[in-house]
N, C-alpha and C positions, 0 to 999 in steps of 0.2 A: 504494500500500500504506500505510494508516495508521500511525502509530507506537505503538510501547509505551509504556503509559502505565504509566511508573516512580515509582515513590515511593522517596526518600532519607531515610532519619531518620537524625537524629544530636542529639547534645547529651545529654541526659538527667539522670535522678536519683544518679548512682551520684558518686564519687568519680576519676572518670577524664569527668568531664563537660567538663573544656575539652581532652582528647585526642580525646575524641568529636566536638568540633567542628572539629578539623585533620583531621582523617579524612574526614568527612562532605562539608567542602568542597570537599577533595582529590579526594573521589571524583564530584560533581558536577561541578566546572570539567573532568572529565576523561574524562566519557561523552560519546558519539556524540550531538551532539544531531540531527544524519541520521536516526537509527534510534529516538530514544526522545523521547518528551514528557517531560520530567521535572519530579516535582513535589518540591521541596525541604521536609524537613517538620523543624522546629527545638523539641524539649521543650528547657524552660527546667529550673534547679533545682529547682522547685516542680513541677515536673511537669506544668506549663501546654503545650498544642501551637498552635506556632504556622506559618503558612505563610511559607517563608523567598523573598524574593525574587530573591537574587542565585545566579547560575548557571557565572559567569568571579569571584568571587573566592575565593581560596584565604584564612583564615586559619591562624594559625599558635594554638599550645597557649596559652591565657594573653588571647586577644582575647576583644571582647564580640562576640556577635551584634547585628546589627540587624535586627529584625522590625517588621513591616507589619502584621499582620492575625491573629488568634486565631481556631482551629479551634474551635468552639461544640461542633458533633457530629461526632466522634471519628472512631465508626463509620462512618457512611454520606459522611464526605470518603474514607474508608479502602479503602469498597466500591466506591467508581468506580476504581479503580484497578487495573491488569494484573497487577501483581508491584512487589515492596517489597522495597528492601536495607536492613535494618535495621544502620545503620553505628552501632552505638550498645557500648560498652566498659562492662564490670562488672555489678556488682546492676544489674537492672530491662529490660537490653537483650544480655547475653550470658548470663544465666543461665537461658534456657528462658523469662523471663515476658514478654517479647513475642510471642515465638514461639505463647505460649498463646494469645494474645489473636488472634494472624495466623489459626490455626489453627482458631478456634472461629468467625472471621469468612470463614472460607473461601478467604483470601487466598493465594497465592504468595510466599514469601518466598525470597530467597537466604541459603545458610548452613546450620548443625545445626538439625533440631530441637530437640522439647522437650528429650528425653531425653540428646542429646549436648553440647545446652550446657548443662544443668543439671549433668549430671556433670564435663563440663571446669571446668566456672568450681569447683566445691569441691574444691579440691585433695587434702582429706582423701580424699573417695570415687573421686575419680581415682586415687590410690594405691592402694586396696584392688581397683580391676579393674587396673591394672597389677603389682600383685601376684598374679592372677590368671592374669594374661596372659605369668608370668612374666619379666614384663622388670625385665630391674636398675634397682636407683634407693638413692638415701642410704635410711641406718638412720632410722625417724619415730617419733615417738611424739606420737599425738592423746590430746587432751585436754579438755571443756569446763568452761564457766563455767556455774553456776546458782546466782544467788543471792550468800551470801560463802562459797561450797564450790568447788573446782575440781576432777570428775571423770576419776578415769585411767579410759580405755579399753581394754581388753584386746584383743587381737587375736580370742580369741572372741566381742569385744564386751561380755562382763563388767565391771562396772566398780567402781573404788576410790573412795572420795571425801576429803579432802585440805583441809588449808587453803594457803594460798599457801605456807609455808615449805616443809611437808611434800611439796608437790607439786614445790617442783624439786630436793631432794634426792630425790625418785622419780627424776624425769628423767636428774639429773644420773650417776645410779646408771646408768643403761640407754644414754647417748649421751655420748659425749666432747666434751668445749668447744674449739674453737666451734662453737656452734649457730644454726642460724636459727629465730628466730620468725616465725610467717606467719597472717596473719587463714585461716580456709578458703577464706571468701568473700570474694575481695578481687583486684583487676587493679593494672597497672602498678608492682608492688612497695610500693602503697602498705600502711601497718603493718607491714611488713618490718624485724627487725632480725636483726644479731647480736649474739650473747651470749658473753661471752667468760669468765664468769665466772657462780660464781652468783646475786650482786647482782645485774648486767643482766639475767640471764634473769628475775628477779623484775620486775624494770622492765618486760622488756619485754614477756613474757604482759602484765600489765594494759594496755600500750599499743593489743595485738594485740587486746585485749576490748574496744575501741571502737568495735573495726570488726566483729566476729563475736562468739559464744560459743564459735564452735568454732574452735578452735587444734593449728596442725599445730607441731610442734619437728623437725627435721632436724638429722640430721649434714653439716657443712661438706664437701664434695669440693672437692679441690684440683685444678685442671686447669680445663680450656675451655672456654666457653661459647659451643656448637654448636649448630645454630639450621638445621630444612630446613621449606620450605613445602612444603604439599601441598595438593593439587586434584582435586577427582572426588568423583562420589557411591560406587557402585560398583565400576568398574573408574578408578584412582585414579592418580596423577601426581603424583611427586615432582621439588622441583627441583635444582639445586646447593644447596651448602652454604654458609650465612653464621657469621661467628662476631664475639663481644661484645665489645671488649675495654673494661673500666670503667674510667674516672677517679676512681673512690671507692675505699670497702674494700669496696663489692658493686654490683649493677647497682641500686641503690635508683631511686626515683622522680625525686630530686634528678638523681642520676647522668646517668638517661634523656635528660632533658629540657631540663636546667639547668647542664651541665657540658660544657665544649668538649674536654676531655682524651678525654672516652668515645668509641667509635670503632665503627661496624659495618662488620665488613670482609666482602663478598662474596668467594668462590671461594680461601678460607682453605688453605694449604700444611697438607693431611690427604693420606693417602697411600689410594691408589685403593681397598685394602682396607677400609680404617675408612672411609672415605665410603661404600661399598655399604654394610655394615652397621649404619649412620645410617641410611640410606633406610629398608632392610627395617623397621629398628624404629620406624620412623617410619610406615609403613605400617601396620606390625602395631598400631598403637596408638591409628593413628586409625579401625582398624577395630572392635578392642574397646570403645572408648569412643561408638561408634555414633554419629560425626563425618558430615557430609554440607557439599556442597559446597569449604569451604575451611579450613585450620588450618595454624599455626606451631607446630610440636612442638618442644621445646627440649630440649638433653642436654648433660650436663657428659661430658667427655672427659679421664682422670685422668691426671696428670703422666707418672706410673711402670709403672702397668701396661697404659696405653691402654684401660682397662673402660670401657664407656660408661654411663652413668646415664642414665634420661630423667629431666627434671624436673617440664615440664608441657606442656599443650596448652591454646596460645591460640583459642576458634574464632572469633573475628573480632581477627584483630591488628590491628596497628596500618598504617593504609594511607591516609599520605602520601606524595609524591615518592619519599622518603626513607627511608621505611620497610624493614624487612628484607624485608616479606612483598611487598611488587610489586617491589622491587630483585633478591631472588635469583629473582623470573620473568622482568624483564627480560636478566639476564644469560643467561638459558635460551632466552632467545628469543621472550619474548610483551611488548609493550610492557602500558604501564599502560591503555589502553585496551581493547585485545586482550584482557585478564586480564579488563578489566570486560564484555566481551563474552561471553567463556566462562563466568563466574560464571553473566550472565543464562540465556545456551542451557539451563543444566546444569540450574537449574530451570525453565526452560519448558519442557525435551524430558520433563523426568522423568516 
């Protein structure tokens, strides 16, 4: 029986390009090379594609690649190929635009489509189909940049227009401090601030405008950061419950990555009630958001009332050893390889 002839991308243009590459690697030293051919495929910064040769090593967030060899034609390396896990984080590889390009070249890919990682990856219009979908989440108010104007958004979508002062005395009127600032389009917490006042929220919308025009503001929830993976296209699988605890003042990028204090603990002391009802809305969410294959839905769990908030949906998290999203499936009972076996079936059977 011949093998699958896999395609792994990783690295890419986005701003989570050296998470992309602990990922990517993670995910090849750790397929069946029994059952797949596998073809390593490495975009640089630049957005160069290169064929990566190594297959057993793993690195970590922060290393270089080493490449070999520059893919010329894109396309037709892309077209001999069975199916493609695009292991690629943020703009350009979880936002629907690879996905267009798999899709228009006829390809198999693992993971959402267009439609569901375009809408996961902006958090703004994530919000408004889980506003939809009724599920609870902090009080927001969106906003963009155009020009030296910054636009309120109305919930009818009406909008105000604003110079910087004015706009966070709008803000600061509608949400209580602290607040977080958040790029729409942006992974790994990075442009993430809080604002404790209205000085820093002035700071840090313009920070947040480096990375997007469009800018979400949230209310702070006090409580836990709850975290279920999930798997399936249609009839869909959830696993236990991981939860965050940060060495910062929030889960920022620094914290992630860069901080020994921060901690993710698997199979977290929630009581059997509040863990169904993470599930359920964890399913319900990845099914409004028209999620396929695999995602890490995240929820804050509040001190005092136990209210759960969703916060967002990752659809290709992060998937090292170490990672929450193949940690809370191995503790469920599928190893890391297992998990990458299922991913593949889910889209060959589809």
């Amino acid at each position: 029986m011949s093998k699958l002839k896999l395609g792994v991308i990783f690295g890419g243009t986005s701003t989570e390009h050296d998470v992309s590459i602990a990922s990517g690697t993670s995910v090849i030293k750790n397929l069946n090379k029994d059952k797949y051919e596998i073809h390593p495929i490495y975009i640089n910064k630049q957005g160069e594609w290169f064929k990566y040769q190594c297959t057993e090593q793993k690195l970590k967030v922060g290393d270089d690649v080493k490449v070999t060899e520059k893919i010329d034609n894109i396309c037709e390396y892309l077209k001999k190929l069975d199916i493609v896990f695009p292991v690629l984080h943020g703009l350009g590889g979880e936002d629907g635009s690879i996905q267009g390009m798999l899709e228009i070249l006829r390809i198999p890919y693992i993971g959402s489509k267009i439609l569901g990682s375009s809408l996961c990856m902006d958090k703004v219009y994530a919000k408004i189909i889980f506003d939809k979908a009724n599920i609870l989440q902090a009080k927001y108010v969106y906003i963009r940049k155009n020009k030296n104007e910054y636009i309120f958004v109305k919930k009818d979508f009406s909008e105000e227009r604003y110079n910087i002062s004015e706009i966070t005395q709008k803000i600061a009127g509608i949400l209580k401090f602290p607040m977080f600032v958040k790029p729409s389009n942006s992974g790994s917490s990075v442009g993430i601030n809080k604002a404790n006042n209205i000085s820093e929220l002035e700071e840090y919308i313009k920070h947040a405008e480096l990375f997007d025009n469009k800018i979400l503001i949230e209310e702070n929830i006090i409580g836990r950061e709850i975290e279920c993976a999930v798997l399936g296209n249609e009839n869909i699988e959830t696993s236990g419950l991981g939860e965050i605890i940060t060495g910062d003042k929030f889960y920022s990028f620094e914290a992630k990555y860069n901080n020994p204090e921060s901690q993710t603990i698997i199979s977290p002391d929630i009581s059997e009630e509040l863990s169904k009802e993470v599930k359920k809305l964890a399913k319900k969410a990845y099914k409004a958001t028209d999620c396929k294959g695999l995602a890490r839905v995240d929820f804050f769990v509040d001190d005092i009332q136990k209210k759960i908030y969703i916060n967002e949906i990752n659809t290709l998290p992060g998937f090292t050893n170490i990672s929450m999203y193949p940690k809370l499936w191995e503790k469920s009972g599928l190893s890391y390889s297992e998990l990458l076996d299922k991913l593949i079936q889910l889209e060959v059977n589809s």
